[in-house]
N, CA, C and O of each residue as an XYZ file, in Angstrom:
288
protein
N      28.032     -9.446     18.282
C      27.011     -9.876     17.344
C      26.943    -11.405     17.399
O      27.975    -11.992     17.725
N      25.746    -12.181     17.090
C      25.493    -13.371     17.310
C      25.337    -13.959     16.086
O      24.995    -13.397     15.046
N      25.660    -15.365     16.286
C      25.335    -16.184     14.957
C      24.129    -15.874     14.554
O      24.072    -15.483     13.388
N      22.973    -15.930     15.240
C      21.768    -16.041     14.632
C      21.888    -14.693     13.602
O      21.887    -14.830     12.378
N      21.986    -13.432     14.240
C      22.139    -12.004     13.623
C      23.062    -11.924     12.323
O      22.906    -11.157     11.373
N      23.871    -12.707     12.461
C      24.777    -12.619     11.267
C      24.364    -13.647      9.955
O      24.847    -13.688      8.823
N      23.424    -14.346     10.490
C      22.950    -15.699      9.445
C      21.520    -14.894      8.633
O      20.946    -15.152      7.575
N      21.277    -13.766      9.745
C      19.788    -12.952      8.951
C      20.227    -12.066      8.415
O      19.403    -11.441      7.748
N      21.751    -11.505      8.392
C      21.887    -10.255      7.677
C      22.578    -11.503      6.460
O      22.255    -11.275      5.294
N      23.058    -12.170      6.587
C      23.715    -12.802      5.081
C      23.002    -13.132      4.589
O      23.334    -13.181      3.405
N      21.455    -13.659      4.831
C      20.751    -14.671      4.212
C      19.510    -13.330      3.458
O      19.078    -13.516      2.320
N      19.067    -12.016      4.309
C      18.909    -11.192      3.781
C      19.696    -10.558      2.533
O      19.153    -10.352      1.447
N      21.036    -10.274      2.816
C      21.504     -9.590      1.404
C      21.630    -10.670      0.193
O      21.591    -10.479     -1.022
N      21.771    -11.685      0.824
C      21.734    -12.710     -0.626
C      20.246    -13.079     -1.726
O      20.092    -13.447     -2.891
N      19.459    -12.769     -0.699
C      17.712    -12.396     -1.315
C      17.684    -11.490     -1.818
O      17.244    -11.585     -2.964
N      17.982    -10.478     -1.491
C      17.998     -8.933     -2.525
C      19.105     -9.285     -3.572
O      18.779     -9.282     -4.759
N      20.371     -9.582     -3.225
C      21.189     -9.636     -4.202
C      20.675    -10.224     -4.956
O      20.875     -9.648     -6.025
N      19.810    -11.480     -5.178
C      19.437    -12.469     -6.454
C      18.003    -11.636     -6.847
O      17.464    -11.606     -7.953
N      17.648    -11.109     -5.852
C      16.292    -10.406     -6.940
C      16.729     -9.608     -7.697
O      16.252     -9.396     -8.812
N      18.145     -8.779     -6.997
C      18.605     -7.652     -7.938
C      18.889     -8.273     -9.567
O      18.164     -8.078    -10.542
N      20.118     -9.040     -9.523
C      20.716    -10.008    -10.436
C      19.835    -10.212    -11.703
O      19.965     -9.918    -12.891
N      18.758    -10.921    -10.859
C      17.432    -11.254    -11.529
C      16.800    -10.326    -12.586
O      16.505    -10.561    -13.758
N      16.666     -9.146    -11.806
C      16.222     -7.981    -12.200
C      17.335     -7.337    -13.715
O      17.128     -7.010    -14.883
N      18.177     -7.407    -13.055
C      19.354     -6.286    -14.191
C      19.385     -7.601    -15.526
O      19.264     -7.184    -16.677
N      19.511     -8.795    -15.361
C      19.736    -10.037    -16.589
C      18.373    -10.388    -16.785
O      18.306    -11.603    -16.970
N      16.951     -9.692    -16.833
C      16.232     -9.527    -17.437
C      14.789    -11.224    -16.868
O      13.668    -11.495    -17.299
N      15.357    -11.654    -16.175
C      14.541    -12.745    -15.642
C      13.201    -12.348    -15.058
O      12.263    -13.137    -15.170
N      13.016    -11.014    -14.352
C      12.468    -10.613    -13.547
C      12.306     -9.183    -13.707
O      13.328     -8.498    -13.728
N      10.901     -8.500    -13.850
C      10.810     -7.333    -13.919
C      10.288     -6.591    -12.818
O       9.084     -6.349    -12.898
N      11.173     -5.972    -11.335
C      10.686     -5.195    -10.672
C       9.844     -3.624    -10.665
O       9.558     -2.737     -9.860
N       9.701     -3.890    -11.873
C       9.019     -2.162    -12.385
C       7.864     -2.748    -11.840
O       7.259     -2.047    -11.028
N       7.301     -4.126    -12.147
C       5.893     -4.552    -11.937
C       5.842     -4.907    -10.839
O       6.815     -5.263    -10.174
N       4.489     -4.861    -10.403
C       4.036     -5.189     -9.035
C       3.893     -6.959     -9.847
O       3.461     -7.391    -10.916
N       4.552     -7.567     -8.572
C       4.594     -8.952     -8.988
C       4.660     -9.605     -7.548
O       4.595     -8.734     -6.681
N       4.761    -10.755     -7.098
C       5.381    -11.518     -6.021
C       6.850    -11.798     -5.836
O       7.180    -12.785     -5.179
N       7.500    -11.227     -6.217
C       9.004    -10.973     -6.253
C       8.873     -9.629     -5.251
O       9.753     -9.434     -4.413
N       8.058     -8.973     -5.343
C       7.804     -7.648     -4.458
C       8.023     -8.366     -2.862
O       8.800     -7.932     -2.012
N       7.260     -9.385     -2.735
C       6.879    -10.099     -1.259
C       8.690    -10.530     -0.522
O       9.264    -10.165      0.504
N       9.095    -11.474     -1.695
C      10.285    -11.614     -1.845
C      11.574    -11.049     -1.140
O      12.407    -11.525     -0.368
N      11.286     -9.280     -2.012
C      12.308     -8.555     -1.338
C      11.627     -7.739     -0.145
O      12.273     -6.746      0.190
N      10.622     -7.935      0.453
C      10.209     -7.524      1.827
C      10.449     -8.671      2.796
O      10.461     -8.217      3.940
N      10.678    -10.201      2.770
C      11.634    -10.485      3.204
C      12.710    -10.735      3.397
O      12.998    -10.924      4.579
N      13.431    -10.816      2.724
C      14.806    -10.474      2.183
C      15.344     -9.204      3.157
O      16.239     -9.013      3.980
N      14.170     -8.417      2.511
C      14.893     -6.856      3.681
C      14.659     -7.217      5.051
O      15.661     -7.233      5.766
N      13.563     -7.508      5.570
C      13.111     -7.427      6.841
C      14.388     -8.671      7.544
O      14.740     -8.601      8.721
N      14.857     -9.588      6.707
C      16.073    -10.198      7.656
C      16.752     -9.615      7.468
O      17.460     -9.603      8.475
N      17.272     -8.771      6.520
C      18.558     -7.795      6.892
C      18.289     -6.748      8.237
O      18.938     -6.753      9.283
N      17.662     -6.262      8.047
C      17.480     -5.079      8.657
C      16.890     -6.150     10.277
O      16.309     -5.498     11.145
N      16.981     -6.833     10.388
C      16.364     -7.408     11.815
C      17.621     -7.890     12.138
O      17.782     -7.948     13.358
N      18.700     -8.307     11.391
C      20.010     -8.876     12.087
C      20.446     -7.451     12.106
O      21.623     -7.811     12.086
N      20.514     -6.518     12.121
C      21.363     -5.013     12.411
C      20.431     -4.582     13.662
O      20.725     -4.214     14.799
N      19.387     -4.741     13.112
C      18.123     -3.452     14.228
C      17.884     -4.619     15.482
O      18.202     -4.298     16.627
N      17.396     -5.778     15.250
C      17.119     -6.804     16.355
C      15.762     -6.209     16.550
O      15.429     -6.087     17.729
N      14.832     -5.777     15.564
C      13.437     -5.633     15.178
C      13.180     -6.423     14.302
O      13.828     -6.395     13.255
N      11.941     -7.536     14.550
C      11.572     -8.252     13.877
C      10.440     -8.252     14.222
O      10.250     -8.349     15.434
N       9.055     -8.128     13.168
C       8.086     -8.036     13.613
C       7.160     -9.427     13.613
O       5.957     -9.441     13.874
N       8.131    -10.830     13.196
C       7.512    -11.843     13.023
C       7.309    -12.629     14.508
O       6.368    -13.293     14.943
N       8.891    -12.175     15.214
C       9.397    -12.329     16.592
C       8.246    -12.056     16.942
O       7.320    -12.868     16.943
N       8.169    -10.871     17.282
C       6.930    -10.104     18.109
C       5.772    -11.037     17.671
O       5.507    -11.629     18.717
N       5.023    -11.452     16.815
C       4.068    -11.853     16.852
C       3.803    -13.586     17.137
O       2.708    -14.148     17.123
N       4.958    -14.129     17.358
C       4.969    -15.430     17.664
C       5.368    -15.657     18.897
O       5.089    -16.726     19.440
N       6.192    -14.539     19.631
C       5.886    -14.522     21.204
C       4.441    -14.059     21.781
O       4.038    -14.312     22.916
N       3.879    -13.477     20.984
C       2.426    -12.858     21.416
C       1.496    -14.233     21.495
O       0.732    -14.503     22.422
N       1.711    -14.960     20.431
C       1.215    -16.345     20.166
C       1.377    -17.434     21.091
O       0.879    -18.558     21.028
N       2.237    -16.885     22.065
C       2.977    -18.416     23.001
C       4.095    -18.973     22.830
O       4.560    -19.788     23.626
N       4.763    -18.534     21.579
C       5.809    -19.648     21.391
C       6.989    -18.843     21.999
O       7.438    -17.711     21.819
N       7.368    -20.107     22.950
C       9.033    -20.027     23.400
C      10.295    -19.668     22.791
O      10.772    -20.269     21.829
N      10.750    -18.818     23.288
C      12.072    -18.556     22.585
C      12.943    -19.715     22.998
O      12.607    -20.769     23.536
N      14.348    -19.215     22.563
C      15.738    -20.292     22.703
C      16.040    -21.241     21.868
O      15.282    -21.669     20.998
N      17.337    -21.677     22.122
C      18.025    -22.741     21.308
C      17.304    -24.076     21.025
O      16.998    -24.569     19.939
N      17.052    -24.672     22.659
C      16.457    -26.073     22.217
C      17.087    -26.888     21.822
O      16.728    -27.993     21.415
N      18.551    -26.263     21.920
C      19.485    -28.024     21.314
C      19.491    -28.848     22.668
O      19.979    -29.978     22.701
């Protein structure tokens, strides 16, 4: 597993974790359709892209032209 993969699954569960948080101590009501909804669809989509290595943002910014790689 790669740094990058492991920086999208941590940085994913820590987005859900604070919407959750959010949610249960009353800051934030996920019953409602709100923009917190948007939130945890990215949140998930980096989790689930550092496990799966499906990302559908990837895909559409190589479709676009842009170069992959480091670049340091």
């Amino acid at each position: 597993m790669t740094v990058e993969r492991i920086v999208r699954i941590i940085a994913g569960f820590f987005i859900m974790l604070s919407l959750t948080l959010a949610h249960f101590s009353g800051s934030i009501d996920m019953t409602q359709i709100s923009w917190a909804w948007f939130t945890a669809f990215v949140g998930f989509n980096l989790f689930q892209s550092g496990l799966t290595r499906f990302c559908p943002m990837d895909i559409m910014l190589k479709k676009a032209g842009v170069k992959s790689g480091c670049g340091l």
